[in-house]
N, C-alpha and C positions, 0 to 999 in steps of 0.2 A: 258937514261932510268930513271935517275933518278932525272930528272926533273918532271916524270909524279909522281903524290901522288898517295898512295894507295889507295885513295878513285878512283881515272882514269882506275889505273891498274884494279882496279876489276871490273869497267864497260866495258873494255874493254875484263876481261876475262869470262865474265857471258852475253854476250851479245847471240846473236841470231846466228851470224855468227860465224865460229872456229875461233880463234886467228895463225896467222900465227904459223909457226916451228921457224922461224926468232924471232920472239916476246916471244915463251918459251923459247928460247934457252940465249936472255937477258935478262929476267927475272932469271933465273936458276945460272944467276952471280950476281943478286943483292943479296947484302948483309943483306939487311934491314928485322930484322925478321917479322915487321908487312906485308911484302911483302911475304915472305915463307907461311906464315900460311893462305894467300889468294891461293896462287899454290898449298898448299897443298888441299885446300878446292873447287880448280876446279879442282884438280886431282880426288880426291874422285866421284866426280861428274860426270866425264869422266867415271872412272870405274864402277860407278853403270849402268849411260845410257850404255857402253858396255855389260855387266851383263842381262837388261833388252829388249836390242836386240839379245841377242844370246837364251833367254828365249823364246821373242815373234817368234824366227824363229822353235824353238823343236815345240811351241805349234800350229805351223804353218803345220808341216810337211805330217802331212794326208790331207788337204786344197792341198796344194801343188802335191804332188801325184794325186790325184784327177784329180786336172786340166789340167796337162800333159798329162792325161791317158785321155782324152775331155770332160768331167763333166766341164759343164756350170754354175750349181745350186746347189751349195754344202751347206745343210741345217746340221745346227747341233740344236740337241733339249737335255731337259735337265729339269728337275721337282723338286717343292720344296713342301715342307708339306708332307711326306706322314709322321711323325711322331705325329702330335697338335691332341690335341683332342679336336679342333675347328676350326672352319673354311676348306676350300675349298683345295684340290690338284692342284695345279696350274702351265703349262707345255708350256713351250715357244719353238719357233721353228724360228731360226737366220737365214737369208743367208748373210753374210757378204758383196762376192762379193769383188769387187776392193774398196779398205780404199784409201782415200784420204787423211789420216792421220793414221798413225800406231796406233794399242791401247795395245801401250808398258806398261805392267803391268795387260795387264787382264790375271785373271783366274780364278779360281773357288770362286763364289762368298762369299763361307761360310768363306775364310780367309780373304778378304776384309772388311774393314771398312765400313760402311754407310756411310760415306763421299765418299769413294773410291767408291763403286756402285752404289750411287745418279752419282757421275762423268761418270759413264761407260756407264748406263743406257743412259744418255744424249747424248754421243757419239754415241753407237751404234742405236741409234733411228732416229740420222741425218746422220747414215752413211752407214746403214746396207740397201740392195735392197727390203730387206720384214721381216716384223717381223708379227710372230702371237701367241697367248696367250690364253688360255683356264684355266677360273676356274671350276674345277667337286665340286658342292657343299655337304656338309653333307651330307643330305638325301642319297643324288645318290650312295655317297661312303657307307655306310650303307645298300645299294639296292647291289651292288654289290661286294664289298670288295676294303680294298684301292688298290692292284695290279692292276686288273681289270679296279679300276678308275683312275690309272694314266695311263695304257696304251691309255686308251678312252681319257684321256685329250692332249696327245702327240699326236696317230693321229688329232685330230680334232684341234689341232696346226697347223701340217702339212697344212692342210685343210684348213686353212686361210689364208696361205700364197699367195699374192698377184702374186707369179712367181711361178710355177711347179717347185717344188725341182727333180731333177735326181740322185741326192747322200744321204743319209742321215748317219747322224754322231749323234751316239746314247751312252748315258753314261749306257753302260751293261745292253741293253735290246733289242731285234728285236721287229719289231709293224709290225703288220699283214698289210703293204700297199704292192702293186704292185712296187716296187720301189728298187733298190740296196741298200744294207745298210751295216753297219759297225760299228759295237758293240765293244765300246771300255771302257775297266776296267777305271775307277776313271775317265772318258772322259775327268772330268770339270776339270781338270788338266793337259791333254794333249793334247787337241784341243782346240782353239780359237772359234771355232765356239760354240762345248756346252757351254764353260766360257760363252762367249756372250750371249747365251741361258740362263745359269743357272743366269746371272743377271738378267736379261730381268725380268723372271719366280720371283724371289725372290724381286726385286721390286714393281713388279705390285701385287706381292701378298700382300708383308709388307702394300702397301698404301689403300689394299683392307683390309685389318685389323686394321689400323687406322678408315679408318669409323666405322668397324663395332663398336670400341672403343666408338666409341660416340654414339651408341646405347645403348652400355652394359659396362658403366665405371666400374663397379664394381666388373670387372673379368680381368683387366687390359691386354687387347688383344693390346693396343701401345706397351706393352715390353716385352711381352708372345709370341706374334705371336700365340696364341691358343695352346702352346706345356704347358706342367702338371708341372708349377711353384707351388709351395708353397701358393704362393698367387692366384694364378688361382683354386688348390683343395681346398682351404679355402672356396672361394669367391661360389663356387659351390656346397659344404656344405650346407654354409648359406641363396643363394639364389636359389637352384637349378641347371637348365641346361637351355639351351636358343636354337632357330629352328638352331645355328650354331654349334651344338657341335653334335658331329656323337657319336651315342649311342652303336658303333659296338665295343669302343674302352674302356677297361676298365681304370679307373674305373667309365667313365662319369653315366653307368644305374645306380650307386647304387645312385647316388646324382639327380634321375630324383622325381621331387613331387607329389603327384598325384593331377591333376587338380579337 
């Protein structure tokens, strides 16, 4: 063993495939600490990936039910925006389906990094059997109240989905379709499928507010996302309100100008 240098031992223990029980078990007698502090840093490693499979199975576990019980099409949906007082309601609808690749660390997208849900998004858009996405704009939300418009943007989710959902898996809300369903508190934390959803939803909206950014620099909707930043009420003082900001939502009417 200790012929191989630490730089071998760590290729050997960071590779792709497990390291025999043989191979930790002499390692575990070398002495050499630059060697320890490699075991210990694929031990660490082992125990998260452990950690983040016994995660992905909790958030697996209504998925799982489902499909025993013979649910084919287990949709989970899951809505972002209903707080900005700009831009759109925006309501995704997941079927997972069989992962060809686990997506060990998804969940609810509001704790994830934008690196971590650009990643996820990515996965699930090459892995998922159907995805569909609905933005309800101002106006409409304004026409009807935002409850009402997210309900409308989840079914007509559903409604796009490229396969008949038979299950649906909803973050604390039932939606008027003909369909079984399953209302579950903080979903996007305990179902894989809303996570998946609530990504979906929160990317495609972020990227739909990056354009509209480059419409309206001046109310900085890239780092706002349309919610009542400091510099979004300033910017709305001094320039008014724009066709994206839902006037149902206070304080947007007092900052509207008259044309």
């Amino acid at each position: 063993m200790k012929r191989l240098s630490i730089a071998q031992i760590k290729e050997e223990l960071f590779q792709e495939r497990a390291p025999s029980a043989e191979f930790l078990e002499q390692l575990a007698e070398d002495e050499r600490k630059g060697v320890q502090q490699v075991v210990k840093r694929y031990e660490q490693k082992r125990k998260k990936e452990q950690q983040m499979l016994e995660e992905y199975e909790r958030m697996s576990k209504y998925e799982e039910k489902l499909i025993k019980e013979g649910y084919q099409a287990v949709a989970g949906i899951d809505e972002v925006g209903r707080g900005p007082l700009a831009g759109p309601v925006t309501a995704a609808a997941v079927i997972l389906g069989h992962q060809e690749e686990k997506l060990l660390g998804l969940t609810d997208s509001k704790i994830l990094s934008e690196a971590k849900r650009e990643y996820y998004y990515e996965k699930i858009m090459d892995q998922a059997e159907a995805v569909g996405v609905v933005h309800i704009p101002a106006e409409k939300i304004d026409k009807v109240n935002i409850y009402q418009a997210t309900k409308i943007a989840m079914v007509e989710a559903v409604q796009k989905l490229s396969i008949k959902a038979d299950h649906l898996l909803i973050d604390a809300m039932n939606l008027p379709l003909p369909v079984p369903q399953t209302s579950i508190v903080k979903g996007d934390a305990n179902s894989l499928s809303i996570a998946a959803a609530s990504v979906i939803a929160k990317v495609t909206r972020d990227r739909l507010m990056q354009d509209i950014h480059q419409e309206y620099p001046q109310y900085g909707f890239s780092r706002n996302a349309g919610y009542g930043t400091r510099e979004h009420i300033e910017a709305m003082r001094t320039y008014g309100i724009t066709r994206y900001h839902r006037k149902s939502f206070s304080p947007v009417p007092s900052f509207a100008k008259d044309e």
